[in-house]
N, CA and C atoms as an extended XYZ file, in Angstrom:
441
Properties=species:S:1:pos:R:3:atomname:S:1:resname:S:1:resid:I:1 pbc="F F F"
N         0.848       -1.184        0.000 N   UNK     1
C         0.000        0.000        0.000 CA  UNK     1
C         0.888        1.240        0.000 C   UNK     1
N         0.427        2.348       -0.707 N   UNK     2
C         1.191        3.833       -0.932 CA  UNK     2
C         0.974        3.997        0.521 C   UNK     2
N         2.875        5.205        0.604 N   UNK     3
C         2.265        5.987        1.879 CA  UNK     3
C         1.334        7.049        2.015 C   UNK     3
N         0.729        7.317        2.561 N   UNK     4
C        -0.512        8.070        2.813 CA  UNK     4
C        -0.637        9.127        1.942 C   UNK     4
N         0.064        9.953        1.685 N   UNK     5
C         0.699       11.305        0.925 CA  UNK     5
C         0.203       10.774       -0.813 C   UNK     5
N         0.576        9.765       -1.213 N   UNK     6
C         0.508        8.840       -2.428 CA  UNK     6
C        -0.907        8.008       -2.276 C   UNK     6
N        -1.777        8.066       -1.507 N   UNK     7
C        -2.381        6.841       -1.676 CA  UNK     7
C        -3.152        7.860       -2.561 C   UNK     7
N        -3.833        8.874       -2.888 N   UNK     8
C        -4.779        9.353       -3.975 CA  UNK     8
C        -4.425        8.855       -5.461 C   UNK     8
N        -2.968        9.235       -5.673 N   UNK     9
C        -2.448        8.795       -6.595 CA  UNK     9
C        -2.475        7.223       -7.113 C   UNK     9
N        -1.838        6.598       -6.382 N   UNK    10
C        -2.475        5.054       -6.444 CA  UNK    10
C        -3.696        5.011       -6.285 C   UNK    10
N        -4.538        5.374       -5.874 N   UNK    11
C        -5.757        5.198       -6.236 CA  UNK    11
C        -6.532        5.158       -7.594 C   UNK    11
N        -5.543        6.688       -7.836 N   UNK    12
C        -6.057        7.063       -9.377 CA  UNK    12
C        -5.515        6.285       -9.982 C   UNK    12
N        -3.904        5.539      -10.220 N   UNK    13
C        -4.070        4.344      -10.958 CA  UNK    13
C        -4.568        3.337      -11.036 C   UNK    13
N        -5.209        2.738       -9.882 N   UNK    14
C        -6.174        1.333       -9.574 CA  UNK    14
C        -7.357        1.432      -10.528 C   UNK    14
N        -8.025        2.984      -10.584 N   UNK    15
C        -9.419        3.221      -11.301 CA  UNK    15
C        -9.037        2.854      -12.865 C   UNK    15
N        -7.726        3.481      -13.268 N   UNK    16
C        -7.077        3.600      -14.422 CA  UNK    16
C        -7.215        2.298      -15.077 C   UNK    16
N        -6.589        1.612      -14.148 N   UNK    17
C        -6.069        0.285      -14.627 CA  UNK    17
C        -7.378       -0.639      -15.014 C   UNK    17
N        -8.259        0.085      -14.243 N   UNK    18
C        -9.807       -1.094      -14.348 CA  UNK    18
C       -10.872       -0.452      -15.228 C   UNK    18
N       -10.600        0.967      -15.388 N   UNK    19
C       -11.337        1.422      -16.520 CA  UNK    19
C       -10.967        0.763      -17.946 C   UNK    19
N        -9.416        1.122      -18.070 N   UNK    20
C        -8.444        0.487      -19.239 CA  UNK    20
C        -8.762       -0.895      -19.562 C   UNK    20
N        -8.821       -1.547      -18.321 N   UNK    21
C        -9.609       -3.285      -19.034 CA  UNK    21
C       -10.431       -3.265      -19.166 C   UNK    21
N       -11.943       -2.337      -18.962 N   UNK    22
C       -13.142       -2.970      -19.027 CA  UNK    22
C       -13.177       -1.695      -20.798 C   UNK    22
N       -12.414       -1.309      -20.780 N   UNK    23
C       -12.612       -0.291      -22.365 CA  UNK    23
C       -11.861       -1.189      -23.432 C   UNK    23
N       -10.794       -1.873      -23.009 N   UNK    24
C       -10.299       -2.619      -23.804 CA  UNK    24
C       -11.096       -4.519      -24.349 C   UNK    24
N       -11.647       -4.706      -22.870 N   UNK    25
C       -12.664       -6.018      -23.238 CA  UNK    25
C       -13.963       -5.548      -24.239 C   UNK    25
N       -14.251       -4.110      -24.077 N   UNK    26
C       -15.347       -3.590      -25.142 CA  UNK    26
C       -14.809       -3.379      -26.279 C   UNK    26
N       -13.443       -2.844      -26.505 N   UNK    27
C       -13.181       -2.594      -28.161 CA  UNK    27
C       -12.960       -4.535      -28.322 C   UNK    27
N       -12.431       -5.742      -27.699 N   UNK    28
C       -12.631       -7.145      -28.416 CA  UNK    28
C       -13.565       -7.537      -27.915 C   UNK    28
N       -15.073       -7.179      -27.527 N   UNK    29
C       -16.163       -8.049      -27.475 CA  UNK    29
C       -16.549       -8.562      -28.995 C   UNK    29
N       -17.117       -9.601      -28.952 N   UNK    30
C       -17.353      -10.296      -29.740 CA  UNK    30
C       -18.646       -9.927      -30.606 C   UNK    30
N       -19.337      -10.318      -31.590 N   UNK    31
C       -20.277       -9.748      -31.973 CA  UNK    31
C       -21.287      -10.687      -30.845 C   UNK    31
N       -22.604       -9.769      -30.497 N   UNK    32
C       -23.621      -10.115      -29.683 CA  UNK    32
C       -23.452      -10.985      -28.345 C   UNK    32
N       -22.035      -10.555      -27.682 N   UNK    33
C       -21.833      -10.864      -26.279 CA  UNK    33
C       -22.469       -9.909      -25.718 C   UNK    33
N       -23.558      -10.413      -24.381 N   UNK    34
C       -23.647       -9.459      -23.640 CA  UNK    34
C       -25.505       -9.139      -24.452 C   UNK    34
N       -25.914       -9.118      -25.360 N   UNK    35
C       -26.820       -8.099      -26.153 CA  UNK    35
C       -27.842       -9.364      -25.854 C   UNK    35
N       -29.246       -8.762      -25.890 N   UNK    36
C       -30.493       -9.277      -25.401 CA  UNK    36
C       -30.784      -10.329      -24.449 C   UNK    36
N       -29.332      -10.060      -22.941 N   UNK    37
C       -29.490      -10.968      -22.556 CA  UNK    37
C       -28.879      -12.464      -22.736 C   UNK    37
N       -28.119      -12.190      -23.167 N   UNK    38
C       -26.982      -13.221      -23.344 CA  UNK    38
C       -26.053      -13.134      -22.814 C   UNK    38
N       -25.113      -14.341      -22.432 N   UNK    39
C       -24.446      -14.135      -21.065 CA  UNK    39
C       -23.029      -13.475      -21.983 C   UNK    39
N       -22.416      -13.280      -21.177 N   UNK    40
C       -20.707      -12.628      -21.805 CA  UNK    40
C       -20.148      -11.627      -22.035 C   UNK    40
N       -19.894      -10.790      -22.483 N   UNK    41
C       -19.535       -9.461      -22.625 CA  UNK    41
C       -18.941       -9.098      -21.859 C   UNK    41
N       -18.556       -7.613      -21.482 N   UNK    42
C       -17.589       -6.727      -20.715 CA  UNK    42
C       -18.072       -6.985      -19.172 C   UNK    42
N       -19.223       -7.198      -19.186 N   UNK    43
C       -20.474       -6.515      -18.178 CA  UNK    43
C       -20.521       -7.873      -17.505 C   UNK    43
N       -19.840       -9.083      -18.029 N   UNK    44
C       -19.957      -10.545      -17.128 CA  UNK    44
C       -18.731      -10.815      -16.837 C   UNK    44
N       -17.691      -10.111      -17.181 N   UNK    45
C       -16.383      -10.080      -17.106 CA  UNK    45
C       -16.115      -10.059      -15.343 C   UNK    45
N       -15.185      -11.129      -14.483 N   UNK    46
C       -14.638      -11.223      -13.423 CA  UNK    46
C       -13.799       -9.972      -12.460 C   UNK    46
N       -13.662       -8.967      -13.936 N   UNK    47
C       -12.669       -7.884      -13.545 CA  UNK    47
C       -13.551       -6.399      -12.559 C   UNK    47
N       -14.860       -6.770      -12.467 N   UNK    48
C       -15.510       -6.105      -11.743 CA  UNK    48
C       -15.779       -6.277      -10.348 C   UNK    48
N       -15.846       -7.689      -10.275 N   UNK    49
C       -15.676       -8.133       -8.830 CA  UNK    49
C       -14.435       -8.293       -8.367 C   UNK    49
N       -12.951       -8.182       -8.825 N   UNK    50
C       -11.665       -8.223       -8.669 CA  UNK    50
C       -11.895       -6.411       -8.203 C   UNK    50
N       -12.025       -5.607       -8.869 N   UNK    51
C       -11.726       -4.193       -8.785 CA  UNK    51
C       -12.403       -3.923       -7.466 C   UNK    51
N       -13.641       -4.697       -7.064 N   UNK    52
C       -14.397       -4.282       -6.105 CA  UNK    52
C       -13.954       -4.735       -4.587 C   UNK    52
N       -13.793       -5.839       -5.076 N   UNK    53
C       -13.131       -6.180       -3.462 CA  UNK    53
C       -11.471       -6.039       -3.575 C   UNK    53
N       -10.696       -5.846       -4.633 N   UNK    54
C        -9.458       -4.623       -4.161 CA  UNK    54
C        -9.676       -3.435       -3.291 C   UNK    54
N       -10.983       -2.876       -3.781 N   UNK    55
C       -10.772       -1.747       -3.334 CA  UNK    55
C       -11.716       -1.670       -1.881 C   UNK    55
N       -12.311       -2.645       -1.700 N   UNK    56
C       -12.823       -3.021       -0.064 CA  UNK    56
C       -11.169       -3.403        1.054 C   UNK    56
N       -10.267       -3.816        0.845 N   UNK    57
C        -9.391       -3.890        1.188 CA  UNK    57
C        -8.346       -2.858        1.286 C   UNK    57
N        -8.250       -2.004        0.199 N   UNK    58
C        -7.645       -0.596       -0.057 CA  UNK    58
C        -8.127        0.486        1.003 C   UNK    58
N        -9.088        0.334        1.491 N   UNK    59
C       -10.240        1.308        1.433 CA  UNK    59
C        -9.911        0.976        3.431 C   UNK    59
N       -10.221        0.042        3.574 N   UNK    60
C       -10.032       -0.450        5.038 CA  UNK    60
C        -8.566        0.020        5.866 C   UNK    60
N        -7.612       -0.556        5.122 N   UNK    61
C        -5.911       -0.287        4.961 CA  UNK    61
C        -6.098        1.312        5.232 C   UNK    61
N        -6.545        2.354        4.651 N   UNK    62
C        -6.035        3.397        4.678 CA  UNK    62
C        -7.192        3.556        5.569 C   UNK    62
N        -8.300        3.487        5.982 N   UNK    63
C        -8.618        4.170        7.617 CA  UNK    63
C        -7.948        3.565        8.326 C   UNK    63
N        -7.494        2.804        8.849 N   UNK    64
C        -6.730        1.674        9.739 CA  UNK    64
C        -5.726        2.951        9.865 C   UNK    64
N        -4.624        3.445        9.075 N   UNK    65
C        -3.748        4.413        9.451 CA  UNK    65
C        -4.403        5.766        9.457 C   UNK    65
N        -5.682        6.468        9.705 N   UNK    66
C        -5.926        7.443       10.822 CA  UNK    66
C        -5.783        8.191        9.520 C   UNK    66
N        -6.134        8.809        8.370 N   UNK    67
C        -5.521        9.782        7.521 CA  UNK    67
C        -6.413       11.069        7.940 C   UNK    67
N        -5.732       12.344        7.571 N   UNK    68
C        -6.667       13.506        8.505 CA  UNK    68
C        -8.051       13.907        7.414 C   UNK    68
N        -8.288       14.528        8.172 N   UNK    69
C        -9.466       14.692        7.355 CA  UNK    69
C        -9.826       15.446        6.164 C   UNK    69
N        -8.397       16.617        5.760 N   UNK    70
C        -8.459       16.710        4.361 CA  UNK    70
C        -8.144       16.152        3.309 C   UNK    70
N        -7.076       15.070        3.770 N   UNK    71
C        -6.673       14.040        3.037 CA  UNK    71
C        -7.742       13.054        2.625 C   UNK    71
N        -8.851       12.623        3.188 N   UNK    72
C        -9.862       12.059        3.228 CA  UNK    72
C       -10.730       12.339        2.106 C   UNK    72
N       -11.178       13.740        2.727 N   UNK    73
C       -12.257       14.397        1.216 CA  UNK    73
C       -11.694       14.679        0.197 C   UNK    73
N       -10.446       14.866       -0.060 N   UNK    74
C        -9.643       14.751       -1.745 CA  UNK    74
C       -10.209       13.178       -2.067 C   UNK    74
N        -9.665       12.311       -1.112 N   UNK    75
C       -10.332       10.838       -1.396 CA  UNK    75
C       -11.621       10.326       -2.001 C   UNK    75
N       -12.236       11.023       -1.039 N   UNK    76
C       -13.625       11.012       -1.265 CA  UNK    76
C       -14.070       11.696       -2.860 C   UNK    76
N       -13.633       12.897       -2.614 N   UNK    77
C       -13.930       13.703       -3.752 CA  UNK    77
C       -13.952       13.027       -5.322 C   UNK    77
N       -12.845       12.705       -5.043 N   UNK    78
C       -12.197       11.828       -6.366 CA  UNK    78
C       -13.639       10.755       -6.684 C   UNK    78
N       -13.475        9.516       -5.837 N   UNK    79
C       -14.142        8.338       -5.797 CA  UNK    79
C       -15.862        9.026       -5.895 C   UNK    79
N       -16.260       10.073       -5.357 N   UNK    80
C       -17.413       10.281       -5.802 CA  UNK    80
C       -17.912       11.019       -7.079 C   UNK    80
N       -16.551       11.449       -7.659 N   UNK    81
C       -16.747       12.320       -8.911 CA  UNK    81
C       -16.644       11.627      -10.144 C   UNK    81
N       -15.773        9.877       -9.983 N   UNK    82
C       -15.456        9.544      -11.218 CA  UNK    82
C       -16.505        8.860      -11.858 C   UNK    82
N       -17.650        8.300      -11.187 N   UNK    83
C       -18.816        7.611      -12.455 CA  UNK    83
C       -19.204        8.826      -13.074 C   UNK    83
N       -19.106       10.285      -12.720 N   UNK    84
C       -19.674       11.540      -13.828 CA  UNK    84
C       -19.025       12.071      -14.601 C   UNK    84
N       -17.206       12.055      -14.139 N   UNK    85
C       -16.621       12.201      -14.823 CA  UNK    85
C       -16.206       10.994      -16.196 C   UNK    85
N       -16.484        9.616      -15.973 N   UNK    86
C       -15.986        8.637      -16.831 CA  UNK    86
C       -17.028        8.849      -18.228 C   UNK    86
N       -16.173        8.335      -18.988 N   UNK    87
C       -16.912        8.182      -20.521 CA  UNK    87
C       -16.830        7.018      -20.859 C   UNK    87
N       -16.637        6.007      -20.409 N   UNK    88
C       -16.188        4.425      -21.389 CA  UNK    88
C       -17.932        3.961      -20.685 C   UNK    88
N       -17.682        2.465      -20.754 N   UNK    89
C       -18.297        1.518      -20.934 CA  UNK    89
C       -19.222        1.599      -19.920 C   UNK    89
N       -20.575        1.753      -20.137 N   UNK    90
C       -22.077        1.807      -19.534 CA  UNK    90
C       -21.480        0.762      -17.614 C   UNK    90
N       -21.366       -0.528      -18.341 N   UNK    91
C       -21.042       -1.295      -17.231 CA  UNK    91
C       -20.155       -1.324      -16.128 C   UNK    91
N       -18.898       -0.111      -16.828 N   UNK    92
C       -17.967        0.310      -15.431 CA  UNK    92
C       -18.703        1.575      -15.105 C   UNK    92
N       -19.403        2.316      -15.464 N   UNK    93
C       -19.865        3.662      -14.856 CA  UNK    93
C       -20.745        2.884      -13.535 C   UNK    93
N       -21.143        1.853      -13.315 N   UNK    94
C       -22.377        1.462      -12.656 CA  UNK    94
C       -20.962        0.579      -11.259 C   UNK    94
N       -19.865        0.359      -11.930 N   UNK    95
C       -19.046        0.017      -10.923 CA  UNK    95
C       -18.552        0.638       -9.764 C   UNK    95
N       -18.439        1.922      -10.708 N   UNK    96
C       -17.928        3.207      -10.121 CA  UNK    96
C       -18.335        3.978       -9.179 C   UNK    96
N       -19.917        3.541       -9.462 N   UNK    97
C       -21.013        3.970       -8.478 CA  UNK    97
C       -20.845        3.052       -7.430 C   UNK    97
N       -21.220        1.643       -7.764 N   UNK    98
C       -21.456        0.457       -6.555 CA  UNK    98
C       -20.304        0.777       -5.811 C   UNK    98
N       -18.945        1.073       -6.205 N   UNK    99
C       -18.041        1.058       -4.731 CA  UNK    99
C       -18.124        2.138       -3.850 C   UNK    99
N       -18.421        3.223       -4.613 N   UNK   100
C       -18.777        4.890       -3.704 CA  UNK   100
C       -19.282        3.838       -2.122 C   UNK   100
N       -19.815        3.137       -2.129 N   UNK   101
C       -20.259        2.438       -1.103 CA  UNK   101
C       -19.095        1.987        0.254 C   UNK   101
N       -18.161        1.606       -0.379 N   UNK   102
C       -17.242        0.836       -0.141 CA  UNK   102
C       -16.462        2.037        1.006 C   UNK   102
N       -16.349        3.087        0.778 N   UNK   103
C       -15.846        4.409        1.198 CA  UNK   103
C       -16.516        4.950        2.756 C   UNK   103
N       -17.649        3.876        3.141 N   UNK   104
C       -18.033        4.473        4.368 CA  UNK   104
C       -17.307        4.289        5.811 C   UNK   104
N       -16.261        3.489        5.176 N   UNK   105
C       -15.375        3.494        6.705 CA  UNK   105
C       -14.397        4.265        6.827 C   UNK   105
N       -14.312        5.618        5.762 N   UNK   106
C       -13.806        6.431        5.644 CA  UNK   106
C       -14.774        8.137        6.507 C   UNK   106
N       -15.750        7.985        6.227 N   UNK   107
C       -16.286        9.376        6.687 CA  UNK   107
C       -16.330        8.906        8.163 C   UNK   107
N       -15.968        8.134        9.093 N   UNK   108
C       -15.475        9.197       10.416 CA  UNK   108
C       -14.399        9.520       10.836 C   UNK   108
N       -13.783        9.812        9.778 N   UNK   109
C       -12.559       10.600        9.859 CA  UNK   109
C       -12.551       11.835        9.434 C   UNK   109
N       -13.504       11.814        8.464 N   UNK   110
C       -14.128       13.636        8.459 CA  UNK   110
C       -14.660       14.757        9.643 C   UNK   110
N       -14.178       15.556        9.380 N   UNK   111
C       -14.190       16.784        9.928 CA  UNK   111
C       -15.877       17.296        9.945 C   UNK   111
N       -16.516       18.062       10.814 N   UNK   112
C       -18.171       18.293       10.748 CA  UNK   112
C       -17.846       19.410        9.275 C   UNK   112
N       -17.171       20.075        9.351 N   UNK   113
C       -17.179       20.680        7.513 CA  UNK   113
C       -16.792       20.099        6.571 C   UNK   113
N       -15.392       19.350        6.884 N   UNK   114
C       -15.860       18.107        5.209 CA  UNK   114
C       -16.462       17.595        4.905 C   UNK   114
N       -17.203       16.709        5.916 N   UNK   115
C       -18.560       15.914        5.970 CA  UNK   115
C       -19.578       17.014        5.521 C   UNK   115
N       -19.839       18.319        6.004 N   UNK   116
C       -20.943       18.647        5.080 CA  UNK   116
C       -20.724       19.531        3.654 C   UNK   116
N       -19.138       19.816        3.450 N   UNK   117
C       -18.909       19.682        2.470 CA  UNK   117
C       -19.073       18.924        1.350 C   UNK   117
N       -18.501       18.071        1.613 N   UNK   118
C       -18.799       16.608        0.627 CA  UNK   118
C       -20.186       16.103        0.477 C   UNK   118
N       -20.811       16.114        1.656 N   UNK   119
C       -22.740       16.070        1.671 CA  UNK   119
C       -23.209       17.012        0.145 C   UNK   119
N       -23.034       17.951        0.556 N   UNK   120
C       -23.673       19.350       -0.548 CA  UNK   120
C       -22.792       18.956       -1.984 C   UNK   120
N       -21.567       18.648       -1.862 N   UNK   121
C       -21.117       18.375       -3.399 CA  UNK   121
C       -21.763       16.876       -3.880 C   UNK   121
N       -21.934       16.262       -3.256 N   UNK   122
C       -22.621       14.822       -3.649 CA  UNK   122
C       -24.027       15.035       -3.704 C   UNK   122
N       -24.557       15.505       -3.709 N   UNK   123
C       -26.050       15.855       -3.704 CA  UNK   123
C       -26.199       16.543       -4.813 C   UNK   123
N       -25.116       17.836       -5.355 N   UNK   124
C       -25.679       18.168       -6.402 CA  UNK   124
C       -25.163       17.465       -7.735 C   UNK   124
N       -23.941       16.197       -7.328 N   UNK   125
C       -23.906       15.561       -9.022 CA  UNK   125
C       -24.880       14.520       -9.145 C   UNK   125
N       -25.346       13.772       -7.654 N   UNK   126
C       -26.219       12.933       -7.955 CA  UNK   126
C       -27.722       12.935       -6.965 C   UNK   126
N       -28.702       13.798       -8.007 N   UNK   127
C       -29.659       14.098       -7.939 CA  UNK   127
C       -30.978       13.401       -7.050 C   UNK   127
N       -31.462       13.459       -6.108 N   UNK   128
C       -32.370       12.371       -5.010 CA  UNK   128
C       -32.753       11.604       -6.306 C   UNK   128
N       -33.589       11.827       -7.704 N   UNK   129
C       -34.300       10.925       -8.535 CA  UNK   129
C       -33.147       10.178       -9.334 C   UNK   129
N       -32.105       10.487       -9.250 N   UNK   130
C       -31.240        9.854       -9.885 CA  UNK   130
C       -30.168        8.948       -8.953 C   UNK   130
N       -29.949        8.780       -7.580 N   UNK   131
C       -29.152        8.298       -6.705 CA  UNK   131
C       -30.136        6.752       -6.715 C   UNK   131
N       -29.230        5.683       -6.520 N   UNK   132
C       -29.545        4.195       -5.879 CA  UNK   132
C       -29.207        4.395       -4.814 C   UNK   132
N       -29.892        3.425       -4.230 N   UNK   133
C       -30.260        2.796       -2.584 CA  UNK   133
C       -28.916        2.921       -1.828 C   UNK   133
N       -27.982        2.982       -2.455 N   UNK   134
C       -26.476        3.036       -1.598 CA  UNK   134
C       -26.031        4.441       -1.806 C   UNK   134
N       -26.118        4.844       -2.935 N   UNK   135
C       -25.916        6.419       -2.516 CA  UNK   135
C       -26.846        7.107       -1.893 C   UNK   135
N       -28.061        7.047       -1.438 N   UNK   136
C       -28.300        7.312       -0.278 CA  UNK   136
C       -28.517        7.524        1.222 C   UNK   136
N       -28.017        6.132        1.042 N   UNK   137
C       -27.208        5.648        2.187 CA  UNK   137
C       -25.894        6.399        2.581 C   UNK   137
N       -25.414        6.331        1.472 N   UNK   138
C       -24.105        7.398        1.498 CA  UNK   138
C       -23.755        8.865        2.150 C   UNK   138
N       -25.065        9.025        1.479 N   UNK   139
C       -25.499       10.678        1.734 CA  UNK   139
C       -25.434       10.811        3.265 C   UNK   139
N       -26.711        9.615        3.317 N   UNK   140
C       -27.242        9.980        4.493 CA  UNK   140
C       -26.117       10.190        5.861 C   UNK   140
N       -25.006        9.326        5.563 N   UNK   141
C       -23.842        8.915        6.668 CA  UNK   141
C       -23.036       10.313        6.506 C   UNK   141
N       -22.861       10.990        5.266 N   UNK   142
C       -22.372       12.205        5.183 CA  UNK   142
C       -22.880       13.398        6.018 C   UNK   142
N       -24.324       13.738        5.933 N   UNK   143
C       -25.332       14.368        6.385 CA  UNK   143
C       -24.612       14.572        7.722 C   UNK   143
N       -24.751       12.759        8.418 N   UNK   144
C       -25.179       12.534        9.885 CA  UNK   144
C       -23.709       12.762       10.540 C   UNK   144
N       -22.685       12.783        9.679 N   UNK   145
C       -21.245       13.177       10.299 CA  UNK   145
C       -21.217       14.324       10.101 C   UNK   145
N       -21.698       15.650        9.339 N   UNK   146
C       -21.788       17.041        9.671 CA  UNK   146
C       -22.677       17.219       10.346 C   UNK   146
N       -22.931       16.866       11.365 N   UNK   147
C       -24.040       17.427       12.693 CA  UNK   147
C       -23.057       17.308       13.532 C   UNK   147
Protein backbone atom coordinates (compact mmCIF):
# COMPACT_ATOMS: atom_id res chain seq x y z
CA UNK A 1 0.00 0.00 0.00
CA UNK A 2 1.19 3.83 -0.93
CA UNK A 3 2.26 5.99 1.88
CA UNK A 4 -0.51 8.07 2.81
CA UNK A 5 0.70 11.30 0.93
CA UNK A 6 0.51 8.84 -2.43
CA UNK A 7 -2.38 6.84 -1.68
CA UNK A 8 -4.78 9.35 -3.98
CA UNK A 9 -2.45 8.80 -6.60
CA UNK A 10 -2.47 5.05 -6.44
CA UNK A 11 -5.76 5.20 -6.24
CA UNK A 12 -6.06 7.06 -9.38
CA UNK A 13 -4.07 4.34 -10.96
CA UNK A 14 -6.17 1.33 -9.57
CA UNK A 15 -9.42 3.22 -11.30
CA UNK A 16 -7.08 3.60 -14.42
CA UNK A 17 -6.07 0.29 -14.63
CA UNK A 18 -9.81 -1.09 -14.35
CA UNK A 19 -11.34 1.42 -16.52
CA UNK A 20 -8.44 0.49 -19.24
CA UNK A 21 -9.61 -3.28 -19.03
CA UNK A 22 -13.14 -2.97 -19.03
CA UNK A 23 -12.61 -0.29 -22.37
CA UNK A 24 -10.30 -2.62 -23.80
CA UNK A 25 -12.66 -6.02 -23.24
CA UNK A 26 -15.35 -3.59 -25.14
CA UNK A 27 -13.18 -2.59 -28.16
CA UNK A 28 -12.63 -7.15 -28.42
CA UNK A 29 -16.16 -8.05 -27.47
CA UNK A 30 -17.35 -10.30 -29.74
CA UNK A 31 -20.28 -9.75 -31.97
CA UNK A 32 -23.62 -10.11 -29.68
CA UNK A 33 -21.83 -10.86 -26.28
CA UNK A 34 -23.65 -9.46 -23.64
CA UNK A 35 -26.82 -8.10 -26.15
CA UNK A 36 -30.49 -9.28 -25.40
CA UNK A 37 -29.49 -10.97 -22.56
CA UNK A 38 -26.98 -13.22 -23.34
CA UNK A 39 -24.45 -14.14 -21.06
CA UNK A 40 -20.71 -12.63 -21.80
CA UNK A 41 -19.54 -9.46 -22.63
CA UNK A 42 -17.59 -6.73 -20.71
CA UNK A 43 -20.47 -6.51 -18.18
CA UNK A 44 -19.96 -10.55 -17.13
CA UNK A 45 -16.38 -10.08 -17.11
CA UNK A 46 -14.64 -11.22 -13.42
CA UNK A 47 -12.67 -7.88 -13.55
CA UNK A 48 -15.51 -6.10 -11.74
CA UNK A 49 -15.68 -8.13 -8.83
CA UNK A 50 -11.66 -8.22 -8.67
CA UNK A 51 -11.73 -4.19 -8.79
CA UNK A 52 -14.40 -4.28 -6.11
CA UNK A 53 -13.13 -6.18 -3.46
CA UNK A 54 -9.46 -4.62 -4.16
CA UNK A 55 -10.77 -1.75 -3.33
CA UNK A 56 -12.82 -3.02 -0.06
CA UNK A 57 -9.39 -3.89 1.19
CA UNK A 58 -7.64 -0.60 -0.06
CA UNK A 59 -10.24 1.31 1.43
CA UNK A 60 -10.03 -0.45 5.04
CA UNK A 61 -5.91 -0.29 4.96
CA UNK A 62 -6.04 3.40 4.68
CA UNK A 63 -8.62 4.17 7.62
CA UNK A 64 -6.73 1.67 9.74
CA UNK A 65 -3.75 4.41 9.45
CA UNK A 66 -5.93 7.44 10.82
CA UNK A 67 -5.52 9.78 7.52
CA UNK A 68 -6.67 13.51 8.51
CA UNK A 69 -9.47 14.69 7.35
CA UNK A 70 -8.46 16.71 4.36
CA UNK A 71 -6.67 14.04 3.04
CA UNK A 72 -9.86 12.06 3.23
CA UNK A 73 -12.26 14.40 1.22
CA UNK A 74 -9.64 14.75 -1.75
CA UNK A 75 -10.33 10.84 -1.40
CA UNK A 76 -13.63 11.01 -1.26
CA UNK A 77 -13.93 13.70 -3.75
CA UNK A 78 -12.20 11.83 -6.37
CA UNK A 79 -14.14 8.34 -5.80
CA UNK A 80 -17.41 10.28 -5.80
CA UNK A 81 -16.75 12.32 -8.91
CA UNK A 82 -15.46 9.54 -11.22
CA UNK A 83 -18.82 7.61 -12.46
CA UNK A 84 -19.67 11.54 -13.83
CA UNK A 85 -16.62 12.20 -14.82
CA UNK A 86 -15.99 8.64 -16.83
CA UNK A 87 -16.91 8.18 -20.52
CA UNK A 88 -16.19 4.42 -21.39
CA UNK A 89 -18.30 1.52 -20.93
CA UNK A 90 -22.08 1.81 -19.53
CA UNK A 91 -21.04 -1.30 -17.23
CA UNK A 92 -17.97 0.31 -15.43
CA UNK A 93 -19.87 3.66 -14.86
CA UNK A 94 -22.38 1.46 -12.66
CA UNK A 95 -19.05 0.02 -10.92
CA UNK A 96 -17.93 3.21 -10.12
CA UNK A 97 -21.01 3.97 -8.48
CA UNK A 98 -21.46 0.46 -6.56
CA UNK A 99 -18.04 1.06 -4.73
CA UNK A 100 -18.78 4.89 -3.70
CA UNK A 101 -20.26 2.44 -1.10
CA UNK A 102 -17.24 0.84 -0.14
CA UNK A 103 -15.85 4.41 1.20
CA UNK A 104 -18.03 4.47 4.37
CA UNK A 105 -15.37 3.49 6.70
CA UNK A 106 -13.81 6.43 5.64
CA UNK A 107 -16.29 9.38 6.69
CA UNK A 108 -15.47 9.20 10.42
CA UNK A 109 -12.56 10.60 9.86
CA UNK A 110 -14.13 13.64 8.46
CA UNK A 111 -14.19 16.78 9.93
CA UNK A 112 -18.17 18.29 10.75
CA UNK A 113 -17.18 20.68 7.51
CA UNK A 114 -15.86 18.11 5.21
CA UNK A 115 -18.56 15.91 5.97
CA UNK A 116 -20.94 18.65 5.08
CA UNK A 117 -18.91 19.68 2.47
CA UNK A 118 -18.80 16.61 0.63
CA UNK A 119 -22.74 16.07 1.67
CA UNK A 120 -23.67 19.35 -0.55
CA UNK A 121 -21.12 18.37 -3.40
CA UNK A 122 -22.62 14.82 -3.65
CA UNK A 123 -26.05 15.86 -3.70
CA UNK A 124 -25.68 18.17 -6.40
CA UNK A 125 -23.91 15.56 -9.02
CA UNK A 126 -26.22 12.93 -7.95
CA UNK A 127 -29.66 14.10 -7.94
CA UNK A 128 -32.37 12.37 -5.01
CA UNK A 129 -34.30 10.92 -8.54
CA UNK A 130 -31.24 9.85 -9.89
CA UNK A 131 -29.15 8.30 -6.70
CA UNK A 132 -29.54 4.19 -5.88
CA UNK A 133 -30.26 2.80 -2.58
CA UNK A 134 -26.48 3.04 -1.60
CA UNK A 135 -25.92 6.42 -2.52
CA UNK A 136 -28.30 7.31 -0.28
CA UNK A 137 -27.21 5.65 2.19
CA UNK A 138 -24.10 7.40 1.50
CA UNK A 139 -25.50 10.68 1.73
CA UNK A 140 -27.24 9.98 4.49
CA UNK A 141 -23.84 8.91 6.67
CA UNK A 142 -22.37 12.21 5.18
CA UNK A 143 -25.33 14.37 6.38
CA UNK A 144 -25.18 12.53 9.89
CA UNK A 145 -21.24 13.18 10.30
CA UNK A 146 -21.79 17.04 9.67
CA UNK A 147 -24.04 17.43 12.69
Amino acid sequence: MPERGNFLSGLRERYRSYEETVEELERNRKFGEGMFGMKGGPADNPCHDRFAEELRGVFADYAAGRPGSAEVREVLDFVFNEPVAYRGPQCAYWMLTAVQGLTDVLIPLLSREDAAALAASYGKRYPRWKRLPNQDQLLAKLKKAAE
